[in-house]
N, CA, C and O of each residue as an XYZ file, in Angstrom:
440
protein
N      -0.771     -7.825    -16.782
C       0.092     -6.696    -16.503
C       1.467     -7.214    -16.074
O       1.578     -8.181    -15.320
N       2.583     -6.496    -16.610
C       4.240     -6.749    -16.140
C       3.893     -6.308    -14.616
O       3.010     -5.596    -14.139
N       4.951     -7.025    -14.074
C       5.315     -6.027    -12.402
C       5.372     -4.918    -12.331
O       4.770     -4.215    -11.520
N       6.440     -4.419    -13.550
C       6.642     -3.150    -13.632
C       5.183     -2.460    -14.080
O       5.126     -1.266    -13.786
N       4.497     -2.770    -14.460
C       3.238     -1.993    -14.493
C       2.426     -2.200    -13.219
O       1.648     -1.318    -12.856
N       2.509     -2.840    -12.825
C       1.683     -3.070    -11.405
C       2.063     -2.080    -10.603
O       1.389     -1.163    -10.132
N       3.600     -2.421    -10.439
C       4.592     -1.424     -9.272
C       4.389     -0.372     -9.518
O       3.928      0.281     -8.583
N       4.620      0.425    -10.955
C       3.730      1.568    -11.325
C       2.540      2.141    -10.928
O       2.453      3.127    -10.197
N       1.367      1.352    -11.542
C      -0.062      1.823    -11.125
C      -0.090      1.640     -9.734
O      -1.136      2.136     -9.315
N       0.631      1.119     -8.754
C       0.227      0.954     -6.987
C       0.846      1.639     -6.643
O       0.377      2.012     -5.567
N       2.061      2.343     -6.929
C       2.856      3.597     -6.593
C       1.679      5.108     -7.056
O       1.359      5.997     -6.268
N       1.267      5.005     -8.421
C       0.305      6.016     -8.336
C      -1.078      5.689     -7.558
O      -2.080      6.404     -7.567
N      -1.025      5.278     -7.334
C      -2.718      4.849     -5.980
C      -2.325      5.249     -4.992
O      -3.018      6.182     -4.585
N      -1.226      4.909     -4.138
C      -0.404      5.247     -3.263
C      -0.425      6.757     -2.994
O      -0.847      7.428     -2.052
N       0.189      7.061     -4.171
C       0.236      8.754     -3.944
C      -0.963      9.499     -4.734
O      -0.983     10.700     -5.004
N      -1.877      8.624     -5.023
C      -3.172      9.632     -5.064
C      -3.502      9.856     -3.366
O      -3.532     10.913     -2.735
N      -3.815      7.954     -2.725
C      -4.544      8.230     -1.928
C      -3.947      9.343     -0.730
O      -4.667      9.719      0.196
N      -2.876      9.687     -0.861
C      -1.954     10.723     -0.446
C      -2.720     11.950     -0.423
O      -3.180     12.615      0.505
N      -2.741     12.098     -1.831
C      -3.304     13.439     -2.520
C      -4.649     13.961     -1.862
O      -4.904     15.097     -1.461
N      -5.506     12.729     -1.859
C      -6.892     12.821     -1.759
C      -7.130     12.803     -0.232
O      -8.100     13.380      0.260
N      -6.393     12.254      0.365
C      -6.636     12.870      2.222
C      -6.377     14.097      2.110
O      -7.288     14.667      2.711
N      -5.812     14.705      1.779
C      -5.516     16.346      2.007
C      -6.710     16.846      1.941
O      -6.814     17.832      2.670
N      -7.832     16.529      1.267
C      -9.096     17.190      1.199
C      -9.711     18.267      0.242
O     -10.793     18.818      0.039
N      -7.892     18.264     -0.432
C      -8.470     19.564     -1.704
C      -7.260     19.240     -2.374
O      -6.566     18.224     -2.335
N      -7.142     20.369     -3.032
C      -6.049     20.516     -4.162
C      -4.814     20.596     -3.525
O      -4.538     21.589     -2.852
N      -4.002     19.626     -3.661
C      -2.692     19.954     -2.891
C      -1.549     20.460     -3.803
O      -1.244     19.607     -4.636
N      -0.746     21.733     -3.897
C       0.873     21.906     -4.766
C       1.628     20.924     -4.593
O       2.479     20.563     -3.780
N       1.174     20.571     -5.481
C       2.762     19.186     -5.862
C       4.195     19.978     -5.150
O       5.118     19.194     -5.369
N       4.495     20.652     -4.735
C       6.003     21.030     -4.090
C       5.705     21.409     -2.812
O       6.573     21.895     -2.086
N       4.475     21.229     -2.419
C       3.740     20.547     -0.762
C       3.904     19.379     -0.696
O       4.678     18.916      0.142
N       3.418     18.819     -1.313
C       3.564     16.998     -1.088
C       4.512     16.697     -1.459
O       4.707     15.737     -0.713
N       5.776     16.769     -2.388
C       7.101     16.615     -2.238
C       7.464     16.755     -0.812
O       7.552     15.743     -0.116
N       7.746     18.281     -0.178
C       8.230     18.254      0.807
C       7.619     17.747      1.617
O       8.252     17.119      2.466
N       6.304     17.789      1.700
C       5.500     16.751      3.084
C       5.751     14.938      3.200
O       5.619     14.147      4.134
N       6.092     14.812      2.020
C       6.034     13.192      1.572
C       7.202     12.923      0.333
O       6.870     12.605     -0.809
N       8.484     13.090      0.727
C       9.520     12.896      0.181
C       9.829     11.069     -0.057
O      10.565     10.521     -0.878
N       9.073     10.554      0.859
C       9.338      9.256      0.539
C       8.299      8.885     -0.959
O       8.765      7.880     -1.498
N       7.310      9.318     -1.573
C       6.685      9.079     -3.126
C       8.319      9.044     -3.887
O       8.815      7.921     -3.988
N       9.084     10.154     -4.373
C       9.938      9.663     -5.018
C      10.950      9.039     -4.239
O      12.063      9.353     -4.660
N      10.980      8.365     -3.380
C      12.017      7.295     -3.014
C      11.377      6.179     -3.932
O      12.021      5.674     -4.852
N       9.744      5.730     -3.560
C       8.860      4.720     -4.236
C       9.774      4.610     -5.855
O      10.316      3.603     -6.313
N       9.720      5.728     -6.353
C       9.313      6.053     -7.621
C      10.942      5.382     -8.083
O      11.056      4.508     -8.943
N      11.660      5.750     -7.621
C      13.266      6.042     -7.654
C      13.731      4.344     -7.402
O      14.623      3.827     -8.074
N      13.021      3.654     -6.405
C      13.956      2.837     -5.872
C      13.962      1.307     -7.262
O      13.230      0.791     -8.106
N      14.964      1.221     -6.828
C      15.748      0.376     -7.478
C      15.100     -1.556     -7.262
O      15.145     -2.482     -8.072
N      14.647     -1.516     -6.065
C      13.835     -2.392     -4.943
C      12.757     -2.796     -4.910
O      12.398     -2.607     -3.748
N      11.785     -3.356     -5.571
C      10.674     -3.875     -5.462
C       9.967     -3.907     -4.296
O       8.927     -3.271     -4.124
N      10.866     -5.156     -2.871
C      10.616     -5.257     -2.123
C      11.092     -4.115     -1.165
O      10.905     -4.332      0.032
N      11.649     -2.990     -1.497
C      11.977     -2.020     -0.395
C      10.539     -0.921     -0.710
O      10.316      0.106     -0.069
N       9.726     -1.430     -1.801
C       8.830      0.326     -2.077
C       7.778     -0.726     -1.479
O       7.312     -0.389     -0.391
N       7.292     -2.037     -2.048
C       5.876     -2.834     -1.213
C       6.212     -3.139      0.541
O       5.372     -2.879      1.402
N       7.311     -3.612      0.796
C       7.378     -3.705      2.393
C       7.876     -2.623      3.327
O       8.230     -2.849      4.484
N       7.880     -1.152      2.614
C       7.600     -0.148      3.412
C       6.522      0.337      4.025
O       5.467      0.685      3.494
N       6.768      0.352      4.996
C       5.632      0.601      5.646
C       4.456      2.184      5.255
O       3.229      2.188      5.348
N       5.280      3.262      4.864
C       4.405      4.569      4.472
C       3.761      4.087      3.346
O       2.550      4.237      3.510
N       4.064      3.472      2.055
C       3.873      2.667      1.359
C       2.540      1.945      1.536
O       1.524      2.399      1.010
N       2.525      0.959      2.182
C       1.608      0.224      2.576
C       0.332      1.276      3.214
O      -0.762      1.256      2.651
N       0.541      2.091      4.301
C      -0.207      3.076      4.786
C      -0.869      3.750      3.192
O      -1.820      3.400      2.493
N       0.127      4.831      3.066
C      -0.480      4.782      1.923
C      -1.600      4.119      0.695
O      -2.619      4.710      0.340
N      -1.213      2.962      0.234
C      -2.271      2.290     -0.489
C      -3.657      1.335     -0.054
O      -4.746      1.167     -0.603
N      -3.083      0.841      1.129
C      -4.100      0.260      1.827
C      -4.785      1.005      2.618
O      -5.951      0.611      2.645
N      -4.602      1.915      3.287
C      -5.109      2.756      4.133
C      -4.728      2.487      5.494
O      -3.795      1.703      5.667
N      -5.430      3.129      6.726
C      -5.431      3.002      8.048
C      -6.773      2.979      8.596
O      -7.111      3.333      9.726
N      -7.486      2.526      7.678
C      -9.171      2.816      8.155
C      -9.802      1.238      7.322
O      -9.485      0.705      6.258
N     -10.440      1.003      8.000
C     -11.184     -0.410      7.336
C     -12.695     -0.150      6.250
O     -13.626      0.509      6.714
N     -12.764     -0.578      5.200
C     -13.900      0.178      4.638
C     -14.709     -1.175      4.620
O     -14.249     -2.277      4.920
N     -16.228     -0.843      4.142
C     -17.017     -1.851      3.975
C     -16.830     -3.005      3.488
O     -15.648     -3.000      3.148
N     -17.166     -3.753      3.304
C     -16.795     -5.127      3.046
C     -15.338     -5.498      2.942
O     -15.078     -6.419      2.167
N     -14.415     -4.971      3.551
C     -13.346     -5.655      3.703
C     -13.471     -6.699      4.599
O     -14.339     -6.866      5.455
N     -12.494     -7.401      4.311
C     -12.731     -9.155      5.733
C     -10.914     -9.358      5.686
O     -10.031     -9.129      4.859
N     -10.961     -9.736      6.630
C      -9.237    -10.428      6.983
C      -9.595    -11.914      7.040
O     -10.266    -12.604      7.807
N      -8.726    -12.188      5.675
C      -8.946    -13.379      5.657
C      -7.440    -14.352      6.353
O      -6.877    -14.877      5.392
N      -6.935    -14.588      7.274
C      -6.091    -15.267      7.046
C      -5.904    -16.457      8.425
O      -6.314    -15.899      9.443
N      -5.506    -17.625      8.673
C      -5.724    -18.606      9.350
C      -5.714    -18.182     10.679
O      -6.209    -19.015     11.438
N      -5.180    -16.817     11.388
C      -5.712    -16.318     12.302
C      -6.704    -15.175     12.556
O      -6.535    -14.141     13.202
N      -7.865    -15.651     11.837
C      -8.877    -14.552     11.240
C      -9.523    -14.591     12.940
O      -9.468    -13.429     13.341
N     -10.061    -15.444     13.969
C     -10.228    -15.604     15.001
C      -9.585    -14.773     15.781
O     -10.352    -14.095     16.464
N      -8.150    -14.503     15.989
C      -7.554    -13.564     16.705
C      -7.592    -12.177     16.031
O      -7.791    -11.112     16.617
N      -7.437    -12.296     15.107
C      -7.017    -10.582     14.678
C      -8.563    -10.092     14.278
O      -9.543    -10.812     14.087
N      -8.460     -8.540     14.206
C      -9.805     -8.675     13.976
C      -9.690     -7.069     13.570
O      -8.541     -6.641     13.456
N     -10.792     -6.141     13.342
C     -10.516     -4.779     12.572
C     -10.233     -4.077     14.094
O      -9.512     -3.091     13.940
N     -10.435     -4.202     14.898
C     -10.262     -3.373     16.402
C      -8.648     -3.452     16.866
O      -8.160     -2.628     17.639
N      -7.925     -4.518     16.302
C      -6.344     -4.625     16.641
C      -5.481     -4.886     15.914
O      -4.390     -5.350     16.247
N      -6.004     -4.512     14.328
C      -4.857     -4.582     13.187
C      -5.327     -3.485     12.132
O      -6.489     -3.079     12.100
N      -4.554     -3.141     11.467
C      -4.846     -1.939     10.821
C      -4.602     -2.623      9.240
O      -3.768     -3.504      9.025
N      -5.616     -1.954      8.062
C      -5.259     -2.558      6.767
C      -4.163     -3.158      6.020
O      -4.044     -4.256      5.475
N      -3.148     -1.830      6.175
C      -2.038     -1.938      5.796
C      -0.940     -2.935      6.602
O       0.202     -3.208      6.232
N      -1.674     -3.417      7.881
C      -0.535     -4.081      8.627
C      -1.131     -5.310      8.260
O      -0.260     -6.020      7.757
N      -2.186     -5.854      8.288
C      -3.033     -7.151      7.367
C      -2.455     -7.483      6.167
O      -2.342     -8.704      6.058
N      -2.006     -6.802      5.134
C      -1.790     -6.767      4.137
C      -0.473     -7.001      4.088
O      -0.034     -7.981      3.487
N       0.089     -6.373      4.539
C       1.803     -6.714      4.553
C       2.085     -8.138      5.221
O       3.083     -8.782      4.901
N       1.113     -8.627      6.215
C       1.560    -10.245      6.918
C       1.151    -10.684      5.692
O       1.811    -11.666      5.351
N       0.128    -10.274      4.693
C      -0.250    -11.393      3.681
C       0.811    -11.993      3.084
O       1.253    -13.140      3.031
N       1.325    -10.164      2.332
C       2.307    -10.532      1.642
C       3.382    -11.687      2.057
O       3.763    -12.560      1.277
N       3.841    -11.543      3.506
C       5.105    -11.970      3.940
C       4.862    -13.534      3.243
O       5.797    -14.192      2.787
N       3.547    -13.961      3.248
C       3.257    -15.497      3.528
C       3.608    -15.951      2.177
O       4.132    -17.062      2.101
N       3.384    -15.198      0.954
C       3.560    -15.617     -0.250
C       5.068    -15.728     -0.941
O       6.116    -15.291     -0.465
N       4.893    -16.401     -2.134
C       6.389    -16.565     -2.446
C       6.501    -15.166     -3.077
O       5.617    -14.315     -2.987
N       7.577    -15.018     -3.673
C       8.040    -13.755     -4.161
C       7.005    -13.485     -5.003
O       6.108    -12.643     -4.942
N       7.269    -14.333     -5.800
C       6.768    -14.222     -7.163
C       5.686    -13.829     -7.387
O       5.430    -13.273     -8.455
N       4.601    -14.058     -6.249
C       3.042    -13.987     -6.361
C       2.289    -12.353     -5.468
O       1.164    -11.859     -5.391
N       3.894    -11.943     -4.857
C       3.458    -10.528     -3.854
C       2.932     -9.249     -4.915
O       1.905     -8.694     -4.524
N       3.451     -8.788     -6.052
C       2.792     -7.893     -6.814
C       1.345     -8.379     -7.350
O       0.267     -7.784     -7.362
N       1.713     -9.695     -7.795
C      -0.079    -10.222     -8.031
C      -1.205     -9.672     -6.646
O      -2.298     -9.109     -6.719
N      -0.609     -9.995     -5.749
C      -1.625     -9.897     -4.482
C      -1.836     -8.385     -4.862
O      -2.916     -7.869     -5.150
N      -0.594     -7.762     -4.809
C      -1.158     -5.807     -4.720
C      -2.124     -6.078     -6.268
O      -3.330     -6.064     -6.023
N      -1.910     -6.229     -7.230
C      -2.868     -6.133     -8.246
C      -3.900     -6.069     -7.890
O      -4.521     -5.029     -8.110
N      -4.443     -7.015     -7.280
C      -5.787     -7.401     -6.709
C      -6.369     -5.711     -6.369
O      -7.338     -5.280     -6.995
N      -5.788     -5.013     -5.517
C      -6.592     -3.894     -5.401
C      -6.196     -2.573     -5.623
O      -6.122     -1.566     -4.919
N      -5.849     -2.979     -7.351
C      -5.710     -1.761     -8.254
C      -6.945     -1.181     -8.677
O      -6.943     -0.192     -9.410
């Protein structure tokens, strides 16, 4: 997959998993106005301004830890699911990698 397809399909995951907390059918001109930042995602010009946003990140990763997730990273000892949240795990990942390899990482959980 191009970036641009990645950045794509994780922008729509993003704003499904949006969709799908609501609990039902939501009017698309509800979630516009409730969540005006999707077309900022959609719009921006920025790679790194739509993945290292934080609603963003909330968005696709979540705020809830699901089954078999694990934090893998050299301070797996300190951090742990009781004092870091998915999306905040995920974004230190990113920080650690070179540019080049940060949309690969989001691929991973397309």
């Amino acid at each position: 997959m191009t970036n641009k397809q990645i950045l794509k399909k994780a922008i729509a995951k993003a704003e499904w998993n949006i969709i799908d907390s609501y609990g039902s059918k939501v009017v698309v001109a509800q979630l516009a106005e409730e969540h005006p930042e999707i077309e900022e995602w959609k719009n921006s010009s920025s790679i790194n301004d739509v993945i290292y946003s934080h609603s963003f990140a909330k968005a696709f990763w979540g705020k809830e830890w699901k089954d078999g997730d694990v934090i893998e990273t050299p301070m797996s000892d300190i951090l742990t699911r009781e004092n870091i949240e998915p999306w905040q795990h995920h974004l230190k990942q990113m920080v650690l990698l070179p540019e080049d390899e940060r949309l690969k990482y989001i691929e991973k959980f397309l």
